[in-house]
Biotite code that builds the C-alpha atoms (Angstrom):
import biotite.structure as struc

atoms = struc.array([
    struc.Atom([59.555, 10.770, 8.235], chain_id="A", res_id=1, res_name="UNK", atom_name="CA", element="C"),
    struc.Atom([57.431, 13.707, 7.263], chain_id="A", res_id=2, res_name="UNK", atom_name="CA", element="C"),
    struc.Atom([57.204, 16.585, 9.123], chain_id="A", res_id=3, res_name="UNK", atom_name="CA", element="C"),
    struc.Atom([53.773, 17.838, 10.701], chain_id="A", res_id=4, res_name="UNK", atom_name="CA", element="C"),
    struc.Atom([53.599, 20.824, 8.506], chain_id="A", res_id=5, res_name="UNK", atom_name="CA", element="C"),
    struc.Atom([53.572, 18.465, 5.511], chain_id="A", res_id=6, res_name="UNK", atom_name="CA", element="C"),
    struc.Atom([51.294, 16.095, 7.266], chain_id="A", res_id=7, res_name="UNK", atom_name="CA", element="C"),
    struc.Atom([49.105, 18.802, 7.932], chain_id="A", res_id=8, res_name="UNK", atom_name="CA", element="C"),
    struc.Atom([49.412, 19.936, 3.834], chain_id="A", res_id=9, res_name="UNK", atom_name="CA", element="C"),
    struc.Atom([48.603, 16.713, 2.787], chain_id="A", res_id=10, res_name="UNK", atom_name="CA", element="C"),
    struc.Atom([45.475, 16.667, 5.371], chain_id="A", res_id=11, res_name="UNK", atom_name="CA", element="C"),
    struc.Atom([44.050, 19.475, 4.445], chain_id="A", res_id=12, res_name="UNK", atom_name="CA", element="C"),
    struc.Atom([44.518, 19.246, 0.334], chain_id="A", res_id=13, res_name="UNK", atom_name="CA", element="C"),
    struc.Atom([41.090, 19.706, -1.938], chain_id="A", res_id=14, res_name="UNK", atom_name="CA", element="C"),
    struc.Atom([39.103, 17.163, -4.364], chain_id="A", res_id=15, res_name="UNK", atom_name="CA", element="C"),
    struc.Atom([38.333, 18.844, -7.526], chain_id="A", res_id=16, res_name="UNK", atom_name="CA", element="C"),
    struc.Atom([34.573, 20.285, -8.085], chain_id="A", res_id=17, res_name="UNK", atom_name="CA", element="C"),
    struc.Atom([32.651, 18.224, -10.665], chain_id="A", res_id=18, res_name="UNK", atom_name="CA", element="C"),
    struc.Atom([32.505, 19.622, -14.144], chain_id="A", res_id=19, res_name="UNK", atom_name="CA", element="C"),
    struc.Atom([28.372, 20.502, -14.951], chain_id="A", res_id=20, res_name="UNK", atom_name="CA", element="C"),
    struc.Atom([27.104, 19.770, -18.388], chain_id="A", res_id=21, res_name="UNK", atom_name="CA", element="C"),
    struc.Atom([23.462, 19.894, -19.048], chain_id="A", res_id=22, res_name="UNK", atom_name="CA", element="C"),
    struc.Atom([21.775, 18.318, -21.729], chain_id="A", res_id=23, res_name="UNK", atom_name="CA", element="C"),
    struc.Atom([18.637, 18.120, -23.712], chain_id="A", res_id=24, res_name="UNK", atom_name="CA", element="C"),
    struc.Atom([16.597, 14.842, -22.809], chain_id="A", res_id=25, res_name="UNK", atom_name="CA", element="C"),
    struc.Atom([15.371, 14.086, -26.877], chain_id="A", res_id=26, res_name="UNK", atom_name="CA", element="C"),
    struc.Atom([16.789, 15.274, -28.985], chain_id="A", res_id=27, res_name="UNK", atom_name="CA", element="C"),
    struc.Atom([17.268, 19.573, -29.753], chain_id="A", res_id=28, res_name="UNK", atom_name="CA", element="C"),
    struc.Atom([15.387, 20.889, -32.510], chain_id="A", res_id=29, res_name="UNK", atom_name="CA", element="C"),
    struc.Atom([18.521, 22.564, -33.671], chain_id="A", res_id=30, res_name="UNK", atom_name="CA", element="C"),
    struc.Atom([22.414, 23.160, -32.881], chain_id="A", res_id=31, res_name="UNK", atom_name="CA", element="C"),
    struc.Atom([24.553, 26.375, -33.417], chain_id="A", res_id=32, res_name="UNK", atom_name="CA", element="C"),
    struc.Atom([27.974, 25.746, -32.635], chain_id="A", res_id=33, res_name="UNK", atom_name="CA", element="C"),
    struc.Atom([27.737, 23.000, -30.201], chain_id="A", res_id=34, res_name="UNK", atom_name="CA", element="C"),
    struc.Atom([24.962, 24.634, -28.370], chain_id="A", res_id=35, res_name="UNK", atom_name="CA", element="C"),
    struc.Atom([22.307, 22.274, -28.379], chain_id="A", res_id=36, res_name="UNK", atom_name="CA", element="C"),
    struc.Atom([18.738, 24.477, -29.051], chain_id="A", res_id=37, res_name="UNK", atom_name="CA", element="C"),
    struc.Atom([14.988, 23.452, -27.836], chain_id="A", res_id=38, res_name="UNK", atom_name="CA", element="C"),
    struc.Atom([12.646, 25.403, -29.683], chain_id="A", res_id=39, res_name="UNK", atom_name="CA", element="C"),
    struc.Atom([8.822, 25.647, -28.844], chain_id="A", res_id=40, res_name="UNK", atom_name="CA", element="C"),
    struc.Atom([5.806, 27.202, -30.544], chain_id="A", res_id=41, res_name="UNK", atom_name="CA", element="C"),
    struc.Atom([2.474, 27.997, -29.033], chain_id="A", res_id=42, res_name="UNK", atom_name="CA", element="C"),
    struc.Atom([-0.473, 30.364, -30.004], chain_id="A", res_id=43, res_name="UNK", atom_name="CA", element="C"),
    struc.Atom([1.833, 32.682, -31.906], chain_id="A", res_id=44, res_name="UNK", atom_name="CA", element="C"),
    struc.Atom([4.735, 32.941, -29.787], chain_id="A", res_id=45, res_name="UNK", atom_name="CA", element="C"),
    struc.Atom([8.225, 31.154, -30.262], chain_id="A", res_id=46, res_name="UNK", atom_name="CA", element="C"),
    struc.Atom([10.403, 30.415, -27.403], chain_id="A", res_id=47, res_name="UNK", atom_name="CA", element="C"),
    struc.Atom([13.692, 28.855, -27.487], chain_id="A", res_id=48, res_name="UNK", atom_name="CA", element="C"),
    struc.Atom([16.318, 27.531, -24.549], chain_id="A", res_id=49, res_name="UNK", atom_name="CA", element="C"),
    struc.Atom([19.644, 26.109, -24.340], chain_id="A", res_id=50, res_name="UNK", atom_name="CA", element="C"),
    struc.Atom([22.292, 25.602, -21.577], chain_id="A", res_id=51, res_name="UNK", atom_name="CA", element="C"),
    struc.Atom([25.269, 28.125, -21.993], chain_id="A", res_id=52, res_name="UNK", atom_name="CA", element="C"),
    struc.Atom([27.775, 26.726, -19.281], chain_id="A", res_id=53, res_name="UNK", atom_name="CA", element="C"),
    struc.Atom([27.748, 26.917, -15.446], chain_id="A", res_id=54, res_name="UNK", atom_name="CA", element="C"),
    struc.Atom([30.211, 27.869, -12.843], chain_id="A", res_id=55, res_name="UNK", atom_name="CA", element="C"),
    struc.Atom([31.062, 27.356, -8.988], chain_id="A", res_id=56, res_name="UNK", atom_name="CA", element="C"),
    struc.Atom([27.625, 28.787, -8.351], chain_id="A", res_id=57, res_name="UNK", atom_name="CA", element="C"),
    struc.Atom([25.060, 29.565, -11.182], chain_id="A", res_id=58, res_name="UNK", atom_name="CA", element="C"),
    struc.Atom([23.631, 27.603, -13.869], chain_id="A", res_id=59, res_name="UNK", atom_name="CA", element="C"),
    struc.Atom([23.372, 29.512, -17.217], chain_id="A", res_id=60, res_name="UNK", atom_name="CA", element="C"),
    struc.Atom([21.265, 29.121, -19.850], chain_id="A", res_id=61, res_name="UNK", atom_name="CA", element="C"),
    struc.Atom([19.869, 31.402, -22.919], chain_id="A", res_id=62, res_name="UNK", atom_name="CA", element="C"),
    struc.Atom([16.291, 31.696, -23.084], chain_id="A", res_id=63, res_name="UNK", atom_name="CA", element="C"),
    struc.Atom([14.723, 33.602, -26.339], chain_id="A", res_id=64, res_name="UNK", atom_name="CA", element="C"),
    struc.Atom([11.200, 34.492, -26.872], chain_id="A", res_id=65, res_name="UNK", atom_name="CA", element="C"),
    struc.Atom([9.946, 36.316, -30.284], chain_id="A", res_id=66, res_name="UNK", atom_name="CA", element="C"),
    struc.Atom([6.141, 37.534, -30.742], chain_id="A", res_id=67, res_name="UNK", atom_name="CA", element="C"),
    struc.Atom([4.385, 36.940, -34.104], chain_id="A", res_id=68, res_name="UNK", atom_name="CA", element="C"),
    struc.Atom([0.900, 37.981, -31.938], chain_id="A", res_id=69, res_name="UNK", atom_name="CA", element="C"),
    struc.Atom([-0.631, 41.304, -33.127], chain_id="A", res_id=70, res_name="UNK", atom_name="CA", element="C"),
    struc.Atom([-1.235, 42.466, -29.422], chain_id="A", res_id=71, res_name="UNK", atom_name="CA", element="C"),
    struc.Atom([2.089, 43.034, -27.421], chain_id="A", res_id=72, res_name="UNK", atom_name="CA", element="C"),
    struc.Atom([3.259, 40.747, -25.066], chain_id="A", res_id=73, res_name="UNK", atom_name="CA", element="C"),
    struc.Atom([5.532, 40.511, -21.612], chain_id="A", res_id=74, res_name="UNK", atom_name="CA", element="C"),
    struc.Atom([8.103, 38.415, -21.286], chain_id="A", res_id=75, res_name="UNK", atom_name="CA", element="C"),
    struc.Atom([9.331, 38.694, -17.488], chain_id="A", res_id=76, res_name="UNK", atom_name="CA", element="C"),
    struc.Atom([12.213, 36.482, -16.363], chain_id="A", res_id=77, res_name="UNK", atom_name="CA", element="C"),
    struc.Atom([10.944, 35.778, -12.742], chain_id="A", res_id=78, res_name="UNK", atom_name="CA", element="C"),
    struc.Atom([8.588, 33.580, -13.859], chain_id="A", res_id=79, res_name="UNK", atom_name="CA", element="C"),
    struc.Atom([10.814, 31.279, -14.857], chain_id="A", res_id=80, res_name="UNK", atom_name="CA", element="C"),
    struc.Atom([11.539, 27.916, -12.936], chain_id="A", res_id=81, res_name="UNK", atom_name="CA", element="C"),
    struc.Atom([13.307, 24.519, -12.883], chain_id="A", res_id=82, res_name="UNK", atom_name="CA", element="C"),
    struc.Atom([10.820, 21.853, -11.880], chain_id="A", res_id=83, res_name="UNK", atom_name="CA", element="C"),
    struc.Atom([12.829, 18.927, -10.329], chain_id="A", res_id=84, res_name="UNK", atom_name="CA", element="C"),
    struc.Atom([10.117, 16.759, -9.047], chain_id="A", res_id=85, res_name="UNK", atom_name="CA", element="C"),
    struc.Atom([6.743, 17.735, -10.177], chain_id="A", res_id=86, res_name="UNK", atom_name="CA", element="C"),
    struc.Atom([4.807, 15.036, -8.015], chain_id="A", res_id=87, res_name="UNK", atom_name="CA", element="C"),
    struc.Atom([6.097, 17.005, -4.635], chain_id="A", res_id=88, res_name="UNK", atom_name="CA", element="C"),
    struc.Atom([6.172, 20.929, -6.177], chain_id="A", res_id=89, res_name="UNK", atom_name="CA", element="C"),
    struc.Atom([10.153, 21.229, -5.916], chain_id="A", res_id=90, res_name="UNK", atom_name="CA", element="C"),
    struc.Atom([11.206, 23.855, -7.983], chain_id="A", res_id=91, res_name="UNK", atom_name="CA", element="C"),
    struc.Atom([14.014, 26.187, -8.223], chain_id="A", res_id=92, res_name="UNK", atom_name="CA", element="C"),
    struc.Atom([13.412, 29.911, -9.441], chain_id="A", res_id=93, res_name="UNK", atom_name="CA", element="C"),
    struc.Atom([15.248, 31.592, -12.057], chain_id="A", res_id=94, res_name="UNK", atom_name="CA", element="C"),
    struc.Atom([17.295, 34.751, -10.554], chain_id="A", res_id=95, res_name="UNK", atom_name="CA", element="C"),
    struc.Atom([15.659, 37.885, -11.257], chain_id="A", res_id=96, res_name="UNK", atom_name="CA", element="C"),
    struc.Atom([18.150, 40.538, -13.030], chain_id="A", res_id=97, res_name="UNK", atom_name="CA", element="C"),
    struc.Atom([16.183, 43.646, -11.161], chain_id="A", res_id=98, res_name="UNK", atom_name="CA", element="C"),
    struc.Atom([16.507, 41.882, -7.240], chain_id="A", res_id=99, res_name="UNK", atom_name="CA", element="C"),
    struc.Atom([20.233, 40.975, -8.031], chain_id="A", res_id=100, res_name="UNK", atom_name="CA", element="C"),
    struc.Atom([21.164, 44.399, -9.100], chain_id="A", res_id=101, res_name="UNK", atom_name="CA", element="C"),
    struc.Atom([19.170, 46.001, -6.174], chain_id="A", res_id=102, res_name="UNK", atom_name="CA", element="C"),
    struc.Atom([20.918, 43.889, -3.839], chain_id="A", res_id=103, res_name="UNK", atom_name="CA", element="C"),
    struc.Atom([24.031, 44.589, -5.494], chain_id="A", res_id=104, res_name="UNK", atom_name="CA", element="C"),
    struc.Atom([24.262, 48.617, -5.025], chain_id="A", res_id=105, res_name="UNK", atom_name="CA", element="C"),
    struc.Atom([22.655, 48.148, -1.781], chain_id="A", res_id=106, res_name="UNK", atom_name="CA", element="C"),
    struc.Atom([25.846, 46.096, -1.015], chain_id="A", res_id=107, res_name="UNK", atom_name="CA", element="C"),
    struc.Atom([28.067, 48.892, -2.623], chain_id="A", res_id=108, res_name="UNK", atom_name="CA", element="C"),
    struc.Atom([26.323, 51.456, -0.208], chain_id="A", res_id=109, res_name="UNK", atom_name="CA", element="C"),
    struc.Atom([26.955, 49.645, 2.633], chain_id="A", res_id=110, res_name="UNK", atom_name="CA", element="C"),
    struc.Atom([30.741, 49.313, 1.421], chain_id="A", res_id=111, res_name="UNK", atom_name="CA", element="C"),
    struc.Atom([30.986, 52.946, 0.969], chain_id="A", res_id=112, res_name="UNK", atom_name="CA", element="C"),
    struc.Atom([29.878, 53.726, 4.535], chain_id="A", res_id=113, res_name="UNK", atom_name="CA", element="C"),
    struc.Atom([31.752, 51.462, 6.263], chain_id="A", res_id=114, res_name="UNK", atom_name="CA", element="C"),
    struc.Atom([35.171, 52.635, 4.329], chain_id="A", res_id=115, res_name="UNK", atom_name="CA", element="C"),
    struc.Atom([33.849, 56.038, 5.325], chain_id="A", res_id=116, res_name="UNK", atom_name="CA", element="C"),
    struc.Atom([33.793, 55.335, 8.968], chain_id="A", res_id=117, res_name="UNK", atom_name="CA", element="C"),
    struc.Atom([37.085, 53.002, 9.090], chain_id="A", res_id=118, res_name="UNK", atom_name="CA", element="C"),
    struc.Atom([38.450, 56.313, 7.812], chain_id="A", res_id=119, res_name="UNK", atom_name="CA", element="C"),
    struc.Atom([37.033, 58.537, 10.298], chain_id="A", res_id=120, res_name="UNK", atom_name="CA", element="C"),
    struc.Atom([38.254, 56.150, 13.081], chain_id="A", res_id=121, res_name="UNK", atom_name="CA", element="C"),
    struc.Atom([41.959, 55.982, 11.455], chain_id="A", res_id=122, res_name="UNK", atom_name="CA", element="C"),
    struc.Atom([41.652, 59.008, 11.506], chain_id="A", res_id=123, res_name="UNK", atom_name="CA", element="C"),
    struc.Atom([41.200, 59.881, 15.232], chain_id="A", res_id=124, res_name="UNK", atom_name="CA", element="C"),
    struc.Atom([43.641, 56.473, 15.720], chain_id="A", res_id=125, res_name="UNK", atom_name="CA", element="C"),
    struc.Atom([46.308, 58.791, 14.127], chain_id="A", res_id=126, res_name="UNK", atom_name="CA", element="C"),
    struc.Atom([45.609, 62.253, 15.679], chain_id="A", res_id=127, res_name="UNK", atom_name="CA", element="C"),
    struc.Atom([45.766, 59.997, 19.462], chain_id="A", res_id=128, res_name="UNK", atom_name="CA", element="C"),
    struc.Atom([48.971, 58.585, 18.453], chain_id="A", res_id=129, res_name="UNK", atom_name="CA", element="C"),
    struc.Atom([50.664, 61.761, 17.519], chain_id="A", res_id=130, res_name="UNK", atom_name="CA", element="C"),
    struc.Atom([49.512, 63.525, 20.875], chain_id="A", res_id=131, res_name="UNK", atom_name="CA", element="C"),
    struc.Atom([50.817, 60.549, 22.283], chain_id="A", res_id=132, res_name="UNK", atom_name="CA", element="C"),
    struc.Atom([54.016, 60.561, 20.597], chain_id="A", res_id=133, res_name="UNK", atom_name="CA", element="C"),
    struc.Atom([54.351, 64.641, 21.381], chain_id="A", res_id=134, res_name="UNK", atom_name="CA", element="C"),
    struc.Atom([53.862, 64.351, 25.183], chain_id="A", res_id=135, res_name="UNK", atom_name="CA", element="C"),
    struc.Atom([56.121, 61.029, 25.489], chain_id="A", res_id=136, res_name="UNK", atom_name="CA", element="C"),
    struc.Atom([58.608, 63.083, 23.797], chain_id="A", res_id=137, res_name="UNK", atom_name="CA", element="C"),
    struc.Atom([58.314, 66.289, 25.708], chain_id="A", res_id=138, res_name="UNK", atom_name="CA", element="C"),
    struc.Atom([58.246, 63.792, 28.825], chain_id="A", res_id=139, res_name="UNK", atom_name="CA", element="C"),
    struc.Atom([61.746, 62.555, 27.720], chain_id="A", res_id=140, res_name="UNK", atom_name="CA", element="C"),
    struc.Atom([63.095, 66.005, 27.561], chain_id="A", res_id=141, res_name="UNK", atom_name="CA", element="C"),
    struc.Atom([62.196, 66.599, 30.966], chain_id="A", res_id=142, res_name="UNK", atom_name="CA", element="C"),
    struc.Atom([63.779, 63.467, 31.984], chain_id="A", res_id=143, res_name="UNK", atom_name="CA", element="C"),
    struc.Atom([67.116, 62.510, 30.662], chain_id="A", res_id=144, res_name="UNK", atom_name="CA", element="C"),
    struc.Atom([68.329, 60.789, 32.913], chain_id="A", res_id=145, res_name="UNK", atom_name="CA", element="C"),
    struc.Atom([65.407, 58.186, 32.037], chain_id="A", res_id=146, res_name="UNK", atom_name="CA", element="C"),
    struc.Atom([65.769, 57.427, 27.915], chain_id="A", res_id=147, res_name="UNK", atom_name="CA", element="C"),
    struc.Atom([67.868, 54.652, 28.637], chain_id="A", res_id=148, res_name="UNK", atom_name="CA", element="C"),
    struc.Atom([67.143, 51.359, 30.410], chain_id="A", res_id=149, res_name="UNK", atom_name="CA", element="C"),
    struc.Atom([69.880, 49.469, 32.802], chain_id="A", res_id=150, res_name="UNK", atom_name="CA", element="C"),
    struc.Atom([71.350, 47.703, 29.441], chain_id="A", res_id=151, res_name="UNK", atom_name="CA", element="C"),
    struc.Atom([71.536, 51.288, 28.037], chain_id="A", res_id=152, res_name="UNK", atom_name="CA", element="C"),
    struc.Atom([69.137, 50.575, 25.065], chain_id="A", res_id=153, res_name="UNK", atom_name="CA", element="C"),
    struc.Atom([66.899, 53.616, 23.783], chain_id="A", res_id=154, res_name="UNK", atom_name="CA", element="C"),
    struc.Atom([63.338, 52.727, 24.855], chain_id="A", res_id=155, res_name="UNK", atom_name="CA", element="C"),
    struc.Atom([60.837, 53.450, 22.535], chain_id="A", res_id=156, res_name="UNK", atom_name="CA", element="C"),
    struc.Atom([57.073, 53.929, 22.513], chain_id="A", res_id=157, res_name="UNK", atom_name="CA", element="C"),
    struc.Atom([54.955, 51.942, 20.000], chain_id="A", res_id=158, res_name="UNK", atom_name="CA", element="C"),
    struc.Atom([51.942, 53.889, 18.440], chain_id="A", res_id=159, res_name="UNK", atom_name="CA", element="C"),
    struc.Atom([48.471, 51.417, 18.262], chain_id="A", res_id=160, res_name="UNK", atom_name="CA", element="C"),
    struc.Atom([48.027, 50.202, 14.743], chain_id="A", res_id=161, res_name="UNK", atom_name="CA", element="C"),
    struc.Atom([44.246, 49.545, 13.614], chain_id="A", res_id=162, res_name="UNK", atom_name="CA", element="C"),
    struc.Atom([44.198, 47.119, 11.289], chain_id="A", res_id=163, res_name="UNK", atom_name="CA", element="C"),
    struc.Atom([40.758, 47.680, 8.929], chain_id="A", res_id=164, res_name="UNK", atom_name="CA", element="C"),
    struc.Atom([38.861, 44.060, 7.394], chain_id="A", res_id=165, res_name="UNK", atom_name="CA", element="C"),
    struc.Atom([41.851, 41.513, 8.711], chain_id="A", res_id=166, res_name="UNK", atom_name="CA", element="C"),
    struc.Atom([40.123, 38.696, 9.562], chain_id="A", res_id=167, res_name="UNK", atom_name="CA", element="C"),
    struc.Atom([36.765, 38.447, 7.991], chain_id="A", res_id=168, res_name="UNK", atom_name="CA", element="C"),
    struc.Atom([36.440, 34.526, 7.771], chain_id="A", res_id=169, res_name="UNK", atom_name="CA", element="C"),
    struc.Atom([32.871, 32.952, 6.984], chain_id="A", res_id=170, res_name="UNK", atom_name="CA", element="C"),
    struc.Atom([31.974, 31.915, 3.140], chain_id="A", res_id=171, res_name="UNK", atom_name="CA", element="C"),
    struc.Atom([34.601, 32.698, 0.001], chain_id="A", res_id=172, res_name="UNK", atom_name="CA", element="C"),
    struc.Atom([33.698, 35.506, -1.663], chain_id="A", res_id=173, res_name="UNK", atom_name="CA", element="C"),
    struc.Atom([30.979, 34.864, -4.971], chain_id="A", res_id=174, res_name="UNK", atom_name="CA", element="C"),
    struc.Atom([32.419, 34.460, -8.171], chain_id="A", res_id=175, res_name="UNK", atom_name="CA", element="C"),
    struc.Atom([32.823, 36.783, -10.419], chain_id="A", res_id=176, res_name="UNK", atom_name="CA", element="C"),
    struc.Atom([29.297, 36.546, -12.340], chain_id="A", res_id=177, res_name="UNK", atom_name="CA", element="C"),
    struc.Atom([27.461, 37.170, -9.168], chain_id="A", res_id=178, res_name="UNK", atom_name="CA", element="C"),
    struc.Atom([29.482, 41.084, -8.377], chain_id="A", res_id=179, res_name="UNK", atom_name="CA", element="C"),
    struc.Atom([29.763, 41.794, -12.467], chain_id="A", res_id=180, res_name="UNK", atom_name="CA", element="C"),
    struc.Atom([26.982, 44.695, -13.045], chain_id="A", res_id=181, res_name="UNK", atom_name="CA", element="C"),
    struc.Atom([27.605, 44.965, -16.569], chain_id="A", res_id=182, res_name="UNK", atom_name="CA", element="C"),
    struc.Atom([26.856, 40.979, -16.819], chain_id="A", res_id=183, res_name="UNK", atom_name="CA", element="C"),
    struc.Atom([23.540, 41.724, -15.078], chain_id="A", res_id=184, res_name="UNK", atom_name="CA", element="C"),
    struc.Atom([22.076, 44.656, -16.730], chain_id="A", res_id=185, res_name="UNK", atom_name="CA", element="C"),
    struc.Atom([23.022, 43.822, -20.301], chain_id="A", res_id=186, res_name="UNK", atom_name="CA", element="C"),
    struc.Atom([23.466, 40.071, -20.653], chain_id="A", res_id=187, res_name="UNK", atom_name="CA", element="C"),
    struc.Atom([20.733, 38.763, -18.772], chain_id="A", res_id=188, res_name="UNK", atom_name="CA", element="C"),
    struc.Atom([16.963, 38.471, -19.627], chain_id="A", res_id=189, res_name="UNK", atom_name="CA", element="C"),
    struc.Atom([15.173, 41.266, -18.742], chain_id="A", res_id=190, res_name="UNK", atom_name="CA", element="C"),
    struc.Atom([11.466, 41.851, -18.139], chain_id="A", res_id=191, res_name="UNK", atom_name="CA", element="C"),
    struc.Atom([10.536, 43.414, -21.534], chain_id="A", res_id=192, res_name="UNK", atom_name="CA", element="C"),
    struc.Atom([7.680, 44.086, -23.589], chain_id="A", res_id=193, res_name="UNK", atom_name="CA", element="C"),
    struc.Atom([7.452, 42.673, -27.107], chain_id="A", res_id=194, res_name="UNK", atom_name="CA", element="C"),
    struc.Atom([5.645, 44.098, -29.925], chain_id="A", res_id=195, res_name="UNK", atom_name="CA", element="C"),
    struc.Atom([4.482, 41.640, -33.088], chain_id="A", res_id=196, res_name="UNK", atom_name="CA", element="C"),
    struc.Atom([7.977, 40.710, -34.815], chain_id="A", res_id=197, res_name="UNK", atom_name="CA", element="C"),
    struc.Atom([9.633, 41.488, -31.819], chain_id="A", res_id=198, res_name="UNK", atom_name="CA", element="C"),
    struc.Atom([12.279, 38.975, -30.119], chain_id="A", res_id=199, res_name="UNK", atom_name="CA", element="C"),
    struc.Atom([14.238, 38.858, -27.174], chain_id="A", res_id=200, res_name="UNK", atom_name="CA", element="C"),
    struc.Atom([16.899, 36.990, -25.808], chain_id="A", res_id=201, res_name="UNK", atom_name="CA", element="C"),
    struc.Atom([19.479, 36.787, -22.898], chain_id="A", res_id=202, res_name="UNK", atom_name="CA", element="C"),
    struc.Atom([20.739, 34.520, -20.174], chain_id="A", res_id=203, res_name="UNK", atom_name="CA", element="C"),
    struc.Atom([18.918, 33.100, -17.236], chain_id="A", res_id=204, res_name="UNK", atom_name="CA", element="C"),
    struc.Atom([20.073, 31.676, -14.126], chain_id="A", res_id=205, res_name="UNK", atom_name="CA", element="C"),
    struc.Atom([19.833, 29.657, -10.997], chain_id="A", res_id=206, res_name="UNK", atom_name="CA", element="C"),
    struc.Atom([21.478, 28.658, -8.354], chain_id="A", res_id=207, res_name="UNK", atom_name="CA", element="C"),
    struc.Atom([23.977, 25.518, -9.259], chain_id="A", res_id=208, res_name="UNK", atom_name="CA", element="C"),
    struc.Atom([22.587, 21.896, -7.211], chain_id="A", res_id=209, res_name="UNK", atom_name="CA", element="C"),
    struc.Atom([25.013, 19.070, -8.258], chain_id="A", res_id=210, res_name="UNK", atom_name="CA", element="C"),
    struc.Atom([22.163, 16.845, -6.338], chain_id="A", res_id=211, res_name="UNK", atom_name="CA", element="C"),
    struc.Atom([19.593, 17.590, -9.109], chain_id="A", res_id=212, res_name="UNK", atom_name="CA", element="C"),
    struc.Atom([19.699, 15.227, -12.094], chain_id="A", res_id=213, res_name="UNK", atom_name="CA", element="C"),
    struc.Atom([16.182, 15.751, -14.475], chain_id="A", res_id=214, res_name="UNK", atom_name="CA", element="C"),
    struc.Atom([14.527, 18.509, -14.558], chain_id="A", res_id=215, res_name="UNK", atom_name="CA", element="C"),
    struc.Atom([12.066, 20.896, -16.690], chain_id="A", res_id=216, res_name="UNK", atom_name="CA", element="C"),
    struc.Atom([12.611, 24.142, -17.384], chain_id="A", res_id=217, res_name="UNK", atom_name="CA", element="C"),
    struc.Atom([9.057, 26.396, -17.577], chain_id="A", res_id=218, res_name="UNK", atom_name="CA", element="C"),
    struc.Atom([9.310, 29.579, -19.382], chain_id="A", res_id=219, res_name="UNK", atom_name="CA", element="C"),
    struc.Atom([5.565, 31.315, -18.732], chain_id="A", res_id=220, res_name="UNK", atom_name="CA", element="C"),
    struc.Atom([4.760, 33.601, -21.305], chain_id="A", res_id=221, res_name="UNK", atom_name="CA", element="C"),
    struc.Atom([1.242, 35.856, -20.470], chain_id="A", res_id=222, res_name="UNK", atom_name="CA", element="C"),
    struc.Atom([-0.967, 33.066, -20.283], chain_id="A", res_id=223, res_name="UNK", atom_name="CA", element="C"),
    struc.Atom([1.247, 30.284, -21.811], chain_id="A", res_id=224, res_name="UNK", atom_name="CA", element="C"),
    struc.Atom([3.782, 28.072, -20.280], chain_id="A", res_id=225, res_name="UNK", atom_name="CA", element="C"),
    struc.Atom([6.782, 26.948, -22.484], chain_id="A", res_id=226, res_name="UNK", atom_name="CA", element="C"),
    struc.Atom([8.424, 23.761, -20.983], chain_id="A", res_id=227, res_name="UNK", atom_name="CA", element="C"),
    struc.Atom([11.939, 22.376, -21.935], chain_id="A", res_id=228, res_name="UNK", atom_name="CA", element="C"),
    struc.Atom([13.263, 18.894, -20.530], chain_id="A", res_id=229, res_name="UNK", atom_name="CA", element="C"),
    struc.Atom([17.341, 18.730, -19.586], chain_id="A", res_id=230, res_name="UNK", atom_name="CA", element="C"),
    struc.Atom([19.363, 16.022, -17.886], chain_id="A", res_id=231, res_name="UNK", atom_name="CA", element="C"),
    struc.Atom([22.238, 17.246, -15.694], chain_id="A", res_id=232, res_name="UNK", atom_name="CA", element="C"),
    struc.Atom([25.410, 15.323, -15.958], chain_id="A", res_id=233, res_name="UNK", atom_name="CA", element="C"),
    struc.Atom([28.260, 15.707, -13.407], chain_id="A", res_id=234, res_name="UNK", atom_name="CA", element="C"),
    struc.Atom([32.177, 14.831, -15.050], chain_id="A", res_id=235, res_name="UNK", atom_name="CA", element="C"),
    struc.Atom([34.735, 14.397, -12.247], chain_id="A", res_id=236, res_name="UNK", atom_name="CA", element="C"),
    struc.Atom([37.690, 15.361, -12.580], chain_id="A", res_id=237, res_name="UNK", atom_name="CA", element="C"),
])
């Protein structure tokens, strides 16, 4: 007969997380190492896309965009979309680098003060116990006949412990894309300005939806819109 704790253990066990794959709908204009590559060319400028992988909560894929124009151009990643049902407008926005980041030191900030405070107040936890501690024990030497109970055990006088960020429940922490600065800054797409023979390149996200099945990506470029079709397949495990 099993026991409740191994009732509870097998109650309370997980289902693996579908595996995401994301695929072109025809057929890619090109492959480099099983990456499959949509390429698009409009009015002298060339973009490209391709899904890179995905994790427990982005979807990644690298977008490229290279200028042949004589003028300059801007390529800015916050224009960038998924379009998963264009009769009723539902779209998903890429991630911009520059709000993530922002967000991300603002978050650091707030870290810093609050370890700054649970100091101070560990601080003045500390200094109360020790006066504590120093007029219990000049108590005791004032009264002998009192450091032992009836059973003759010594009694003994517990400091309060503060225990900092026990506790904290609410949503798992993000993965590790989603707190990597380096990953933002320097892999991403950034909003950049391309002179003629320039190119750019870098990853784009959004947020992972395992409800979302086709869907068109739409890369705006000054006053062009690049559009790239993908399929999203779930594997389970």
């Amino acid at each position: 007969m099993l026991s409740g704790l191994a009732l509870l253990s097998l109650s309370a066990c997980f289902s693996p997380r579908p595996v995401v794959r994301v695929e072109p709908i025809e057929e890619p204009q090109r492959w480099n190492y099983g990456q499959a590559i949509l390429e698009a060319e409009k009015n002298g400028i060339t973009a490209n896309a391709a899904f890179a992988y995905s994790d427990d909560d982005f979807l990644v894929f690298d977008v490229e965009v290279t200028n042949w124009r004589e003028e300059r151009i801007l390529v800015d990643p916050a224009g960038i979309q998924l379009d998963v049902n264009s009769a009723t407008s539902m779209y998903i926005p890429a991630i911009d680098p520059e709000e993530q980041m922002l967000g991300m030191e603002m978050d650091a900030s707030r870290r810093e003060a609050n370890a700054k405070n649970a100091a101070v107040v560990a601080g003045v936890v500390a200094v109360a116990a020790v006066a504590a501690a120093v007029a219990t024990s000049s108590n005791d030497n004032n009264n002998n006949e009192n450091n032992f109970n009836n059973d003759g055990v010594d009694v003994v006088n517990v400091a309060p412990t503060l225990v900092l960020g026990a506790g904290a429940g609410g949503a798992p922490p993000p993965g590790p894309i989603a707190v990597d600065p380096w990953f933002w800054s320097d892999q991403t797409l950034r909003k950049t300005t391309l002179e003629k023979g320039q190119q750019v390149r870098g990853k784009v996200l959004f947020p992972r939806n395992d409800q979302i099945r086709n869907f068109e990506m739409s890369v705006p470029v000054e006053e062009l819109i690049f559009t790239f079709e993908f399929r999203q397949v779930l594997h389970r495990p």
